[in-house]
Every structure is written in C-alpha cells, then in structure tokens.
C-alpha positions as CSV (number, residue, x, y, z in Angstrom):
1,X,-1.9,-19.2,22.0
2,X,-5.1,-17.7,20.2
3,X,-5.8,-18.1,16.3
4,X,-6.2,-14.2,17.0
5,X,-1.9,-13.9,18.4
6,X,-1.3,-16.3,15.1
7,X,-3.1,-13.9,13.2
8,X,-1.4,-10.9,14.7
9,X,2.4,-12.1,13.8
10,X,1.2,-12.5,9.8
11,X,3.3,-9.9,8.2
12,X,2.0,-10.2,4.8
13,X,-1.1,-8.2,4.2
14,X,-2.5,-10.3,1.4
15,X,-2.0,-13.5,3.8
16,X,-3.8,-11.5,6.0
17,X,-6.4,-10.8,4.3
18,X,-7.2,-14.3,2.2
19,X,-7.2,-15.3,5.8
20,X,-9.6,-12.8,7.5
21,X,-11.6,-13.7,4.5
22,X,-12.2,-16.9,4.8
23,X,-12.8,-17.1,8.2
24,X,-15.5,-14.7,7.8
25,X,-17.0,-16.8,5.6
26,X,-16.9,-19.9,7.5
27,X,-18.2,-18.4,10.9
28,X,-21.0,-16.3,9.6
29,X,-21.6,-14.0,12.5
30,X,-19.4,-11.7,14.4
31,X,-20.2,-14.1,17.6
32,X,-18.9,-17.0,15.7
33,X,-15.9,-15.3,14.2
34,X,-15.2,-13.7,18.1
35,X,-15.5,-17.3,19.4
36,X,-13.1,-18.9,16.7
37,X,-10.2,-16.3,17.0
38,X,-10.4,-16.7,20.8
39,X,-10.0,-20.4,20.8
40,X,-6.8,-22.0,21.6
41,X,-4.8,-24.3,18.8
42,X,-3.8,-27.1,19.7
43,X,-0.5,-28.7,20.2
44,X,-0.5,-29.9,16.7
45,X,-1.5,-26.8,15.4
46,X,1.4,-24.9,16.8
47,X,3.6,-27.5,16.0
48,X,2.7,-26.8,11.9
49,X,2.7,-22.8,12.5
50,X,6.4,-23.0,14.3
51,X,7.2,-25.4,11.2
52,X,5.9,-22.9,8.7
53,X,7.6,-19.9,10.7
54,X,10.8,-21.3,10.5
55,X,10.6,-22.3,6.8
56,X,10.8,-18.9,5.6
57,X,8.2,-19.3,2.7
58,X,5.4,-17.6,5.0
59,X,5.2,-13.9,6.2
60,X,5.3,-15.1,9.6
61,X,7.4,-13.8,12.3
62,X,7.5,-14.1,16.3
63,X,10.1,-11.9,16.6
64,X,12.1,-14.2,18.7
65,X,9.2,-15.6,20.5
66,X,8.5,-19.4,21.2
C-alpha cells in the first residue's frame, strides 16, 4: 500500500491537510512529493496505521479493508 491509498482513507480534512502540508515541506518539489506518495510503507508502517485505525482516535477508515 502507497502513503498516497493511506492518505486517500483520512476522513478528517484538517488531518488531511496538516498532513499534505508537511509533506510539501519536506519534499520540496512536485518530483519529490510524486516519488514519496508513490512509495510503499513498510510492514511496520502498516502495522502502526491498522493500530491507529482501529483505535478510533484518528479519522481513518478502510471501510472494511485489510
């Protein structure tokens, strides 16, 4: 799964935005932001995000997805 799909299932538009934000800022270029919300998480990375999901305190939802 992309950062980009993780990004898609953030239901909070504030979250969505802080996050858009600052990864703007830390890429710097619309190759480097392209390039890091195409790349894969990791195992871990998941892992944390399915954690949050199912925590309840995050505007996340898969609807039902794994």
């Amino acid at each position: 799964m992309t950062r980009w799909e993780i990004l898609r299932h953030i239901t909070g538009v504030k979250e969505v935005s802080r996050l858009l934000y600052d990864i703007v800022q830390m890429t710097g270029s619309i190759e480097e932001l392209t390039k890091e919300l195409s790349s894969e998480l990791t195992k871990e990375e998941l892992q944390v995000i399915q954690q949050v999901a199912q925590s309840g305190n995050y505007p996340l939802s898969f609807d039902g997805k794994q």
